[in-house]
C-alpha positions as CSV (number, residue, x, y, z in Angstrom):
1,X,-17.2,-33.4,-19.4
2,X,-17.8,-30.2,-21.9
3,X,-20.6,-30.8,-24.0
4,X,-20.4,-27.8,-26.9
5,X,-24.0,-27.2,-26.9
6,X,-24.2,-23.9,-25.3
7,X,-25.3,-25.4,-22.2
8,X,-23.6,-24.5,-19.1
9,X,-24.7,-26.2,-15.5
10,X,-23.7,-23.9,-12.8
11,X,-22.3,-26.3,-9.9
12,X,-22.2,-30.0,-9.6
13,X,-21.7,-31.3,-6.5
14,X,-19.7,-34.5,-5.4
15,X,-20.2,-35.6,-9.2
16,X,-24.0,-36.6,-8.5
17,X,-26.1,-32.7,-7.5
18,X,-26.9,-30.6,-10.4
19,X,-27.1,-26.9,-8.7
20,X,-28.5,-24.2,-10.8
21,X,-28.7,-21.1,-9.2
22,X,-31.6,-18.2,-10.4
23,X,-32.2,-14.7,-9.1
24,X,-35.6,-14.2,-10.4
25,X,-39.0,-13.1,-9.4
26,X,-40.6,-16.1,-9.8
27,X,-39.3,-19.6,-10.9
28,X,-41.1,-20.4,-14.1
29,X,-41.7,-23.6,-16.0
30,X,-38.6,-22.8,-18.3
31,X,-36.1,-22.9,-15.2
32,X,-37.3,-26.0,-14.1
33,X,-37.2,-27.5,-18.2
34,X,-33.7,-25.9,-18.2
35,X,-32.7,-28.3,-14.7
36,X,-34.5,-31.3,-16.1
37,X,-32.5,-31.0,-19.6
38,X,-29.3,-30.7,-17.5
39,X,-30.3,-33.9,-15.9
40,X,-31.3,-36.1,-18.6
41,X,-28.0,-34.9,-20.7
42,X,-25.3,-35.6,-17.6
43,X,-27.3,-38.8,-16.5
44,X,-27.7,-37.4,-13.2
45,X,-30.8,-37.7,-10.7
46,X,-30.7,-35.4,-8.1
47,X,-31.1,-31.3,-9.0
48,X,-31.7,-28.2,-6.8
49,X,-32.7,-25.3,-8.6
50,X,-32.2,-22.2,-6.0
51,X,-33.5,-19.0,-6.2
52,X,-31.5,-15.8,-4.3
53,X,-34.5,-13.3,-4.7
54,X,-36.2,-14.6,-2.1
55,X,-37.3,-13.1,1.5
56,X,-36.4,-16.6,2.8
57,X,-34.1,-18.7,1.2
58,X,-36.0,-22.2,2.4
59,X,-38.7,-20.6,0.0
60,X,-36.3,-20.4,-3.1
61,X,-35.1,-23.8,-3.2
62,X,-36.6,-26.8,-5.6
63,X,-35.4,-30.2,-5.4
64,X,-36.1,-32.6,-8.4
65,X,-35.4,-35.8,-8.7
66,X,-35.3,-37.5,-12.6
């Protein structure tokens, strides 16, 4: 589904995960808005926001569920 509103998920997985992937210092507030808006416009549940800059990647990983 394209929706032309200038947002773009980066992975969806087995048509249910929303995966967007980060490379920041910190996960802020925004990032997480950013997954939840992806959420509520694909009426999907389940998101990981992941983050690569990370010493461990267990530690860069958020799961939310809408």
């Amino acid at each position: 589904m394209k929706i032309n509103l200038g947002y773009r998920l980066d992975l969806l997985v087995e048509d249910s995960v929303i995966v967007e992937l980060k490379a920041v210092n910190q996960i802020t507030p925004v990032h997480e808005a950013q997954l939840l808006s992806y959420l509520k416009l694909s009426g999907k549940r389940l998101g990981l926001l992941i983050n690569f800059n990370v010493m461990l990647l267990k530690d860069g990983i958020t799961r939310r569920i809408d």
